[in-house]
N, C-alpha and C positions, 0 to 999 in steps of 0.2 A: 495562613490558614492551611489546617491540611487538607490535602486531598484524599478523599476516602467512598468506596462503593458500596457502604452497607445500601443491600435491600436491592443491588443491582445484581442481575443476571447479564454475565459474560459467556462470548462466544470465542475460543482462541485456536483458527486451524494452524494446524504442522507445529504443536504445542507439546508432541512428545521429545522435543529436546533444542538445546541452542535457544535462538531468540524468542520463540515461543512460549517454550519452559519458561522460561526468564517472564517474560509477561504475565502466564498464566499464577505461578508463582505469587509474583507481586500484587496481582489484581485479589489474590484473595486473600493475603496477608493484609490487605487494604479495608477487608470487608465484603468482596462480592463475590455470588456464587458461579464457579468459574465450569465449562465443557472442554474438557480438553480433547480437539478434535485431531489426531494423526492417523495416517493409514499406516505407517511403520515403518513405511522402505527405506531401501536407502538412496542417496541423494539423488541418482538415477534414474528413480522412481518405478526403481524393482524393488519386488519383494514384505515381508509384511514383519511384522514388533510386536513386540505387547508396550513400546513405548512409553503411548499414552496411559494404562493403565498406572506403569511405576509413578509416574507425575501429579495422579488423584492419587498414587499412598502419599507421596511426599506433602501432599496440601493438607490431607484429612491429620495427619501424624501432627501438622503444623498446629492441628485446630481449627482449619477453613471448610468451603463447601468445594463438594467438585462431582462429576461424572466425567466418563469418558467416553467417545466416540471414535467408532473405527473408519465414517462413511469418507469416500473418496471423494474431495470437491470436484471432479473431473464427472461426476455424477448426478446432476439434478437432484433427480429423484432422493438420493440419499440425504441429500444438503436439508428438503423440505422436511424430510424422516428426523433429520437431527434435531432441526428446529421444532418440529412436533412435539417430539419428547423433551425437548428442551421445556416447554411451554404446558406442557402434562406436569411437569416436577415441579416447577417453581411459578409458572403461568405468566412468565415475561420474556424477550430478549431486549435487554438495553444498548449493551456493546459488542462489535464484530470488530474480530483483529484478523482481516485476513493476511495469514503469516506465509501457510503453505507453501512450498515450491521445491521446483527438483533443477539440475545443472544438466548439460550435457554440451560440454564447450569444444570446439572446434571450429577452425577457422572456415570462412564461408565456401570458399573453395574447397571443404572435404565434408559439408556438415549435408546426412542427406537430407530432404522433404519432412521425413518421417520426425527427427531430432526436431526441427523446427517447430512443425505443427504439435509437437507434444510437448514442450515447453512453455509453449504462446498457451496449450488448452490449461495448464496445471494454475501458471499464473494469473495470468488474462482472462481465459474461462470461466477456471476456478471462483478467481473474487467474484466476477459478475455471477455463478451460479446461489452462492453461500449469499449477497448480498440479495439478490432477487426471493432467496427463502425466506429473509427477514425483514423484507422491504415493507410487506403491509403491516406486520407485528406492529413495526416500531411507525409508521403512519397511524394505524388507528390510536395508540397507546401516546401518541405527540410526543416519542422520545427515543430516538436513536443516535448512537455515537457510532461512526465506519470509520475503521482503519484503512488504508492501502499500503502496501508495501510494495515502493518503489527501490529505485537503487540509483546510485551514482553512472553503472550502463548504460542504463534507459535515461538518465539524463543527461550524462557526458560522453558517451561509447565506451567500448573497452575490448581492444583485439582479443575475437576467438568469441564473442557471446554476442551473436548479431540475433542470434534467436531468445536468448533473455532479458536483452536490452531492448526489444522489439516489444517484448509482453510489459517489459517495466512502464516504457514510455508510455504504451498504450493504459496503462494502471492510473499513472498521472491524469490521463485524457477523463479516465471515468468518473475519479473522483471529478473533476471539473465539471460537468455535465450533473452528475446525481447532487453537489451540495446546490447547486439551483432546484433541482426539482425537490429534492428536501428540506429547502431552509423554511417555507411555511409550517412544513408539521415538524418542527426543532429536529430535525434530523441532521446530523454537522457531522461531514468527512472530510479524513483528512491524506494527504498522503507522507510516507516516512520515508526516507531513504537512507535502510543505518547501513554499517561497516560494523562488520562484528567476527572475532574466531570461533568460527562455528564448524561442524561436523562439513558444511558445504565450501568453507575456504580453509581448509586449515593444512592444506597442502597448495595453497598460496600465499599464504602470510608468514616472513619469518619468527622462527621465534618467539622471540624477545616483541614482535609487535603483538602477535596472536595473544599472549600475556597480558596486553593493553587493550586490546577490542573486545571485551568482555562481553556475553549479551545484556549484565546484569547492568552495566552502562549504559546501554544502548533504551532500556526498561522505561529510566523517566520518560524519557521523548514521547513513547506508545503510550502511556499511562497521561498525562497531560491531554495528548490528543483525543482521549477518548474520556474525558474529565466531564463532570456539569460543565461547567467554563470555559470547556475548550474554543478557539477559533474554530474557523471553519474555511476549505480551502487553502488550508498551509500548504508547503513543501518545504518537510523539512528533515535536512541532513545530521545522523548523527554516529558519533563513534567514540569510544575513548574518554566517556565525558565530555564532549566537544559538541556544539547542536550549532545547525546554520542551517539559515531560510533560503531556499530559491525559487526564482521567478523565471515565470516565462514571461517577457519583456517584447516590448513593441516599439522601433523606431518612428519617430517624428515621419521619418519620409517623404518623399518629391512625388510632385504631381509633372508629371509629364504630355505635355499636349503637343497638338500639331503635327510637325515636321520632326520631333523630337518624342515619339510616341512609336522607337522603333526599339530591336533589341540594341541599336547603336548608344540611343539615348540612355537606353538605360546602364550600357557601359560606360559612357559617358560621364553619368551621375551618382555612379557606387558610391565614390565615398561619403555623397553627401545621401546616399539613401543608408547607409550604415552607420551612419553617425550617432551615436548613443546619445548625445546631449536632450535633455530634455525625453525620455523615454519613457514610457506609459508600462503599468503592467493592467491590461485589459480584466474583469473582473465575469465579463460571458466575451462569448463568440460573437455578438451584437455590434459589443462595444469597438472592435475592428474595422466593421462596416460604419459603426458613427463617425471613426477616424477619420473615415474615408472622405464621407460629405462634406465633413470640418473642412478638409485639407485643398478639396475642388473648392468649396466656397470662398476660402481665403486666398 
């Protein structure tokens, strides 16, 4: 069956080029009426574009719907101003792709405060300000689809982006938390982790791979996730045509009592506390603490 978004209003921040483009592109080739939100800098998150404007000629020329937005997700204020007028034009938001984000890599021993905390506000902040503008929209209307954009940093590390890896991991966390509090009003988020040659890697990729990490590859993955159908609570990885799921996993684990209820014990018993056999991937933070009882009570 296809997938298609006639009649839906989309929201797609840092959508004036790379993976965003890419998304915004396809969601309205699909059918739906697409915001293209960038502020225009560049990946530093200096300076301003008319970015996002070139991306609604490119959609309208196609035949789609589009406007564009120049507010800063790093801005509240402007994120609810978007969503307004969003909601003035078409009188919905269905889908949020928070894409947005800026680099500022350096190893932690030279990166100062300032790179840090601005990195953590772009991505980290940012999603949570853009999803917080459209949180009651899509509550009262019982239908919202959130994107998060994570990355392979934040979930595996990656020397020199301890401050991007910090805001991705913490992305994972939020989705995790919001698709509970949204699964009663059909609200379903997910998180993405793509690999893509983008204007932000493309003096890290050689070549011949950058060729291969297309964003327009990376398109399905976002476009599923924010489908009617979609799951909810995914992670998942994608690049090159290539899509894989990760979990954050919970060992079986040792119950420790007594005389063996020290840091000894628990050196002691590593490898049977890491032992992956039989391994849980927990569905809330609840389910942890249920673990827990099980494992006293047995």
């Amino acid at each position: 069956m296809t997938i298609r978004f006639d009649d839906k209003v989309a929201i797609v921040t840092g959508a004036g080029g790379g993976l965003g483009r890419a998304y915004a592109l396809e969601l309205a080739r699909r059918g739906a009426k697409v915001v293209v939100n960038d502020l225009g800098g560049s990946r530093d998150g200096t300076g301003h574009s008319d970015a996002a404007l070139k991306v609604v000629e490119e959609i309208k020329a196609a035949g789609g719907t589009a406007m564009s937005n120049g507010g800063s997700v790093t801005e509240y204020e402007q994120m609810v101003e978007m969503v307004a007028r969003t909601k003035e034009a078409w009188g919905r938001v269905d889908i949020l792709i928070n894409n947005a984000g800026v680099l500022r890599d350096k190893s932690f021993a030279k990166m100062e405060p300032a790179d840090f905390e601005f990195v953590v506000d772009v991505h980290l902040n940012g999603s949570a300000n853009c999803t917080k503008a459209v949180w009651d929209t899509m509550r009262e209307q019982a239908y919202g689809r959130i994107l998060m954009t994570a990355s392979s940093t934040g979930l595996y590390g990656n020397f020199g982006q301890a401050n991007y890896g910090a805001a991705k991991l913490g992305l994972a966390g939020l989705t995790k938390t919001l698709q509970l509090e949204g699964a009663k009003y059909n609200i379903k988020v997910n998180t993405l982790a793509p690999t893509a040659g983008t204007r932000m890697t493309e003096d890290i990729f050689p070549e011949e791979a950058f060729k291969l990490f297309t964003p327009e590859s990376v398109a399905p993955a976002a476009l599923f996730l924010v489908s009617e159908d979609a799951p909810t609570n995914a992670i998942l990885g994608a690049g090159a045509g290539v899509f894989q799921a990760a979990y954050v996993t919970l060992t079986q684990g040792v119950a420790l009592k007594g005389d063996e209820l020290t840091p000894e014990g628990v050196a002691a018993h590593w490898a049977e506390i890491i032992d992956r056999t039989d391994e849980m991937t927990p569905q809330s933070g609840a389910e942890q603490a249920m673990s827990i009882m099980k494992k006293l009570q047995g």
